[in-house]
Every structure is written in C-alpha cells, then in structure tokens.
C-alpha positions as CSV (number, residue, x, y, z in Angstrom):
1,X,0.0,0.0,0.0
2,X,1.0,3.8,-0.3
3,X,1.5,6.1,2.2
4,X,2.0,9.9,2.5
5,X,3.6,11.4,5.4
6,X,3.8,15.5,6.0
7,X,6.5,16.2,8.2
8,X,6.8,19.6,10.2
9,X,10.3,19.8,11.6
10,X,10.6,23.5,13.8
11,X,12.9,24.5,16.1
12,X,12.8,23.7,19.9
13,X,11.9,26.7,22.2
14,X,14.9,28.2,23.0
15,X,16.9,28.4,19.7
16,X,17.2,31.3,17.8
17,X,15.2,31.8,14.2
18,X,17.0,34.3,12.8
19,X,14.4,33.6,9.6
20,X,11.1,33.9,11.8
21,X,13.1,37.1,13.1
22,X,13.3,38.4,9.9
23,X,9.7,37.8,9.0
24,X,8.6,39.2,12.3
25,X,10.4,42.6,11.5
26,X,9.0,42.6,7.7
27,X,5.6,42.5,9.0
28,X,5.6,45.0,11.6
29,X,7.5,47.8,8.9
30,X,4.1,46.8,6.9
31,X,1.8,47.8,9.7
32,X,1.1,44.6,11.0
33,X,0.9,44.4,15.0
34,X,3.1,40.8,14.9
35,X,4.6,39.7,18.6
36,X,6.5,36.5,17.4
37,X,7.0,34.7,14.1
38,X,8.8,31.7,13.3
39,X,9.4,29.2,10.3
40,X,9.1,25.3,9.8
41,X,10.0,23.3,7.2
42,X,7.1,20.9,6.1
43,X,8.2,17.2,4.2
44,X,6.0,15.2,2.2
45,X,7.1,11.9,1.3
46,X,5.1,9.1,-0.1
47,X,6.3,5.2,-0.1
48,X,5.0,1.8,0.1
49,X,4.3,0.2,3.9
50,X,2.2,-3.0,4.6
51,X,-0.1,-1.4,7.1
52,X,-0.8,2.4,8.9
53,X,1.7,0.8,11.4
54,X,4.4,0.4,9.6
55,X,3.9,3.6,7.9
56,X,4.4,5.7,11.1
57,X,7.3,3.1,12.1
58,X,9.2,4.1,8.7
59,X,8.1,8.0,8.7
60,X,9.5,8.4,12.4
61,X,12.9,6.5,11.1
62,X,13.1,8.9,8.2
63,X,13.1,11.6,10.6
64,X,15.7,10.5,13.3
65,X,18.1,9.3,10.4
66,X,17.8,12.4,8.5
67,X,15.1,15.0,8.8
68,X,15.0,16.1,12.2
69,X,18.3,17.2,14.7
70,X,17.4,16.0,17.7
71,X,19.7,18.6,19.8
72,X,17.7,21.7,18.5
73,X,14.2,20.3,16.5
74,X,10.8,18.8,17.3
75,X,8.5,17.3,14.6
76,X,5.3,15.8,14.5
77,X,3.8,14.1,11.5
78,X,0.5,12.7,9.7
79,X,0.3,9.3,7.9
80,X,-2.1,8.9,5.1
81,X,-3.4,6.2,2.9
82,X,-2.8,7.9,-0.5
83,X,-5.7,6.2,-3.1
C-alpha cells in the first residue's frame, strides 16, 4: 500500500530563528501588529508500507536518520493512505 507522510520539523523553544526574526520585523514595517514569528519546514514523502503501522514506524525512522536534529528540532507528522 502507499503512504503519504507530511512532516513539520521547527525548532525547539529556545533556539534562535534568525528567519522567523526576519519575518517578524518585515511585518511590523508593513503595519502589522506581529509579537513573534517563526518558520518550519514541512516534508512530504510518499512510499509503500504493509499497514498504517508500519507507515508511522518508517516516517519516524526517516526523521531521526535524516530530517529532524534531535539537539535543536521537534516534529510531528501525519500518515495517510494515499488512493
């Protein structure tokens, strides 16, 4: 069966996002009252599994072998049948 997976890998509280910081200070020079921005990276990835188990199983794999640096990013992720 196939599977999709979208990935969002962000940074952990406490590390700086010199991107979202960027962002943040675009939006207030256009007039927008912004407090805090920050940018994520999103990964879709679709591959054959054997069941919604398995799926998760190899999308959480993917992501502690080469998506995701433990030390400074969290991620969460959604597994779907693709038709």
């Amino acid at each position: 069966m196939k599977y999709r997976s979208k990935i969002e890998v962000k940074l952990k509280p406490g590390y700086l996002d010199p991107e979202g910081e960027s962002v943040k200070k675009a939006l207030k020079l256009l007039g927008y009252g912004v407090e805090s921005a920050g940018v994520s990276k999103v990964y879709e990835v679709e591959f054959e599994a054997k069941s919604p188990g398995e799926a998760r199983r190899l999308t959480d794999e993917m992501c502690r072998k080469l998506l995701v640096n433990p030390v400074k990013d969290d991620y969460k992720f959604v597994v779907e049948k693709v038709q």
